[in-house]
N, C-alpha and C positions, 0 to 999 in steps of 0.2 A: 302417591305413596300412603296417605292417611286416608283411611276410609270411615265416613257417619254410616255407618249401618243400622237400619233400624229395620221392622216390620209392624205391621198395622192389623190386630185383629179387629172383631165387631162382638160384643156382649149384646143379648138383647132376652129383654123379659118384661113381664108385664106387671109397670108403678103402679103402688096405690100413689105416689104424687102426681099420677098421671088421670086417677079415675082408674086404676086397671090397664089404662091402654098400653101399646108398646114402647117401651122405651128403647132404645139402640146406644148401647157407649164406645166409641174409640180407646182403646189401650194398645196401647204405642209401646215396643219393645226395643231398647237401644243397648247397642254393645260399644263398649268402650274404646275408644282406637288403641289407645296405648294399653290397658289390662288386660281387656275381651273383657271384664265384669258385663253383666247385663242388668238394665233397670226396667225398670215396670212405668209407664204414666200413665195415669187417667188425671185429667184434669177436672174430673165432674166431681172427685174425692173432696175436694172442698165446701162442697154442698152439705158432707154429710153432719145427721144431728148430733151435737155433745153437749151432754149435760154439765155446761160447768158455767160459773158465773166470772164475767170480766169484768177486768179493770174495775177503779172508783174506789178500791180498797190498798193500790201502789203504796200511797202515800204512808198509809197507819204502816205498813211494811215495812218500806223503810226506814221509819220513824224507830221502830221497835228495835231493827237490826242494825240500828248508829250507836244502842246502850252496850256499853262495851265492845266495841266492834273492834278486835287486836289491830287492824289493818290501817286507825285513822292516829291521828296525829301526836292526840295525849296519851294512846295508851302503845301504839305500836315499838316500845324502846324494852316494856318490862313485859310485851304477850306476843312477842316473836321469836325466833332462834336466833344463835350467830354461827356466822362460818368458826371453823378450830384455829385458823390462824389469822382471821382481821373480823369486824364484826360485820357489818353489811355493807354492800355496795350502792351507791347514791350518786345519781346525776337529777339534775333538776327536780320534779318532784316525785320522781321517781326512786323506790328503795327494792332492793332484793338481797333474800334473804333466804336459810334452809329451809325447806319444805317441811313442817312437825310431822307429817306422818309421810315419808315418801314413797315412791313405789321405783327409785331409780337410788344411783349411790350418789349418784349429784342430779340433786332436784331442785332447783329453788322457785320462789315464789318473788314474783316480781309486782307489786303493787303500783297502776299506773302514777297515782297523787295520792300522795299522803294527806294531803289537805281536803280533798272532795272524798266525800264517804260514800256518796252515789253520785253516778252519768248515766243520763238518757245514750246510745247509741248514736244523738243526732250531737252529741258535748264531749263525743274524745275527740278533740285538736288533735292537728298531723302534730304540735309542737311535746304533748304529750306522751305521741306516740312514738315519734323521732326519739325522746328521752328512753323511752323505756326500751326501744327496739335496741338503742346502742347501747344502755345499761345490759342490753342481755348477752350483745354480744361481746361485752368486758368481762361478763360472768362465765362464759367459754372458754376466753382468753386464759381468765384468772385459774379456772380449772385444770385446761390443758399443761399449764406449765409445769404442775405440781405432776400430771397425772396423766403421759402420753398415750395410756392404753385409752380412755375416755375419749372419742374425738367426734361421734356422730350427735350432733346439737339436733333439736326444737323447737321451736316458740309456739306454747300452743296457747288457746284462750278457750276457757268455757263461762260464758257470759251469762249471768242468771241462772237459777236454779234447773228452769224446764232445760236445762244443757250442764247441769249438773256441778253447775256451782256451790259451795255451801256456802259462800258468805258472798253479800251481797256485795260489796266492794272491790268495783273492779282489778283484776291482776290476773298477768300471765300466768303460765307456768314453765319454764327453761328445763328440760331435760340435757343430759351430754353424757349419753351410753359407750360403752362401748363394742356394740355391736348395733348396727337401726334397727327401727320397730321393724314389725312384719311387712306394712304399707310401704314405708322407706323404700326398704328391701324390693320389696316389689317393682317400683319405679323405678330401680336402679338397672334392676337387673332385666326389666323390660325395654328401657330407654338403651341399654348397650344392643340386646339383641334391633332392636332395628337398626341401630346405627351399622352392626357390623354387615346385616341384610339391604341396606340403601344407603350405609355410608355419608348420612348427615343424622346434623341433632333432632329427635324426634320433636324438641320443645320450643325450635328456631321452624320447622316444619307445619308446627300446628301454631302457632301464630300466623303465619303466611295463609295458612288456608281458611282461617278465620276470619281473618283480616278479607282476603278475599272473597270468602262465603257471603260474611258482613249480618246473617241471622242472627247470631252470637258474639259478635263483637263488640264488647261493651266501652272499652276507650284505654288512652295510652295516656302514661301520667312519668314522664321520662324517657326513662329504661325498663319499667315494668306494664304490660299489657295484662289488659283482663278482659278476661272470657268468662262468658255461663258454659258451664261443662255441658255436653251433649248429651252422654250417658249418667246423670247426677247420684247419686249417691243420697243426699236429700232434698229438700226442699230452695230453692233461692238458691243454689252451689254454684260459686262464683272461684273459678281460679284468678290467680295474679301470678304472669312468670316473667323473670327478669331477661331482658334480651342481649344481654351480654354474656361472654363465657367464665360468667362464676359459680362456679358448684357447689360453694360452702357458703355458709351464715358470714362468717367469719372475715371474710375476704372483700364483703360488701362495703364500699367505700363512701362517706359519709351524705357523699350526695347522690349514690343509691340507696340509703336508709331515709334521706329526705322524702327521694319519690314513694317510696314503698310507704311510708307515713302519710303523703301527700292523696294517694291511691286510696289507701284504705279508709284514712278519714272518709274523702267522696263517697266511699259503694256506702259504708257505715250510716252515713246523711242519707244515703237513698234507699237502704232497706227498713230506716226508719220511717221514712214517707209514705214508704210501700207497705207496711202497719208490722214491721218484723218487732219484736224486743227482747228478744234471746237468739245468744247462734254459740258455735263450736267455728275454731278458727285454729290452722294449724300448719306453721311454716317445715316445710322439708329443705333437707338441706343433705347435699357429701360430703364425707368427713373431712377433716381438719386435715392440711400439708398431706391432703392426697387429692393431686386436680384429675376432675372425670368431666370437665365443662365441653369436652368431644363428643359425649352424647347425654348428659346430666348438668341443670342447671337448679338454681336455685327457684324452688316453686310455693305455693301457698293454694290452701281449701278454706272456703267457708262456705258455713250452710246455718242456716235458721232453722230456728227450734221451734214449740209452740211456746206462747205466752203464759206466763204463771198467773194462774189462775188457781181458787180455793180447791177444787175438786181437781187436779192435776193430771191430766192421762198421760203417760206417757206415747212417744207415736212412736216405739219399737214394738217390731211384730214378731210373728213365726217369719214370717217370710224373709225380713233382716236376720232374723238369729237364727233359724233352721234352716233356711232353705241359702241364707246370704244371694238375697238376691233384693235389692232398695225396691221400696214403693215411694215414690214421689206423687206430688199432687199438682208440682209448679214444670209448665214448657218453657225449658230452655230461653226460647224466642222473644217468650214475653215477659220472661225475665230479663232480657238484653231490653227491652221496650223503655222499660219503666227504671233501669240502671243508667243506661249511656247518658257518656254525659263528652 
């Protein structure tokens, strides 16, 4: 019922890294099973030259971006918001709070530790993350009761700048729309259509065949499995879907918020080893006191970004924004290689 579809062109022209001679590259074309999105890889893309200079300058960065950072511990009381009827929500060292400039009508900002002003990627503890995962879903709860229209949540994370962080202090971001993004949207409404076309969960489906392919099978940490997506979207894209039938944030029960914490810390230690130190991370969920777990479950994306560096390029292209179609540089496979654990 799931299909990897991919095909395999050949480029071929002649390097000056070669002396002139020919060079030939594989670009490998994948379409999504569950979207049909199609991606682009060349793996050779990593080769290419940028002018930017690394690392060795982290530290003065951070250094610079702890003087008044609203996010740490002595200032975060008088250079954040409050909710209009309590002031912030607090579990372990975890705080959340309203977003100063939002782009939702419940936005908040969920700061992992008040106390650490910076984490390497390889220093969020699942205990950290367990905090802040259920701090977020109190911050749903707390919303919803006030505001029944509101019910489709996220948890997203944009980690360092190259992924569009503006402050260096790690923190989610909690959306609770009341309608889902576009992507949501998408998965939802492609996740029914197979279900009503084959009559099972498309997300119970693709763990089985992953599991069984085993190219892409990165490991199981619970109830929650992870995969390197087939067709990726960017760089390193590692889903996590939970294998029980819960379709909401909300609904996840504390020792599925353990695993999911337990899970993420793991890829997080290992796309650090793997030299990642930015990503975009972004849990989906179906709305609140409406179960769709028949053919939607609770799912999550991440993908790596490039490293901040002085001269900073962005890696969006024409072909992401005009054409929306990903260029990737990273295979799947070997991203399963250097993740499983």
């Amino acid at each position: 019922m799931i299909k990897f579809e991919k095909r395999i062109v050949k480029s071929k022209f002649r390097s000056p890294r070669k002396n002139f001679g020919i060079d030939e590259q594989e670009i490998e074309f994948r379409k999504d099973p569950l979207t049909g999105r199609w991606c682009r890889i060349n793996i050779n893309r990593v080769k290419r030259f940028r002018n930017i200079k690394k690392d060795g300058f982290l530290k003065e960065i951070i250094k610079e971006s702890k003087v008044n950072c609203p996010f740490c511990e002595e200032n975060i009381d008088r250079a954040t918001s409050k909710f209009i009827e309590t002031d912030r929500l607090k579990l372990g060292d975890s705080i959340i709070f309203p977003n100063l400039f939002p782009y939702s009508k419940n936005h908040g900002v969920v700061v992992l530790s008040v106390k650490k002003h910076y984490l390497h990627l390889n220093e969020i503890s699942s205990k950290l993350l367990f905090d802040s995962l259920k701090n977020s879903i109190n911050f749903f709860k707390f919303i919803y009761s006030k505001d029944k229209k509101s019910k489709y949540p996220s948890i997203n994370f944009n980690f360092m700048p190259p992924a569009a962080a503006s402050i260096f202090h790690p923190h989610f971001q909690v959306i609770l729309d009341d309608k889902p993004t576009y992507f949501t949207n998408l998965l939802i409404k492609k996740s029914l259509v197979y279900y009503k076309r084959y009559g099972s969960n498309f997300w119970f489906d693709l763990i089985k065949a992953e599991r069984k392919n085993k190219e892409r099978f990165i490991g199981k940490n619970g109830d929650f499995y992870w995969i390197a997506d087939f067709s990726p979207i960017k760089n390193n894209q590692v889903s996590g879907i939970i294998s029980k039938k819960i379709s909401c944030i909300v609904d996840l029960k504390d020792r599925n918020v353990k695993d999911l914490a337990d899970g993420l810390s793991k890829i997080f230690k290992k796309l650090w080893i793997k030299g990642v130190r930015s990503l975009n991370m972004v849990i989906f969920s179906g709305p609140i006191n409406i179960d769709i777990s028949n053919y939607f479950v609770v799912n999550l994306k991440i993908i790596s970004r490039p490293a901040l560096t002085h001269r900073y390029n962005s890696d969006i292209g024409f072909m992401e924004l005009l054409h929306q179609e990903s260029v990737v540089e990273t295979l799947p496979e070997d991203v399963t290689k250097t993740l499983k654990f």
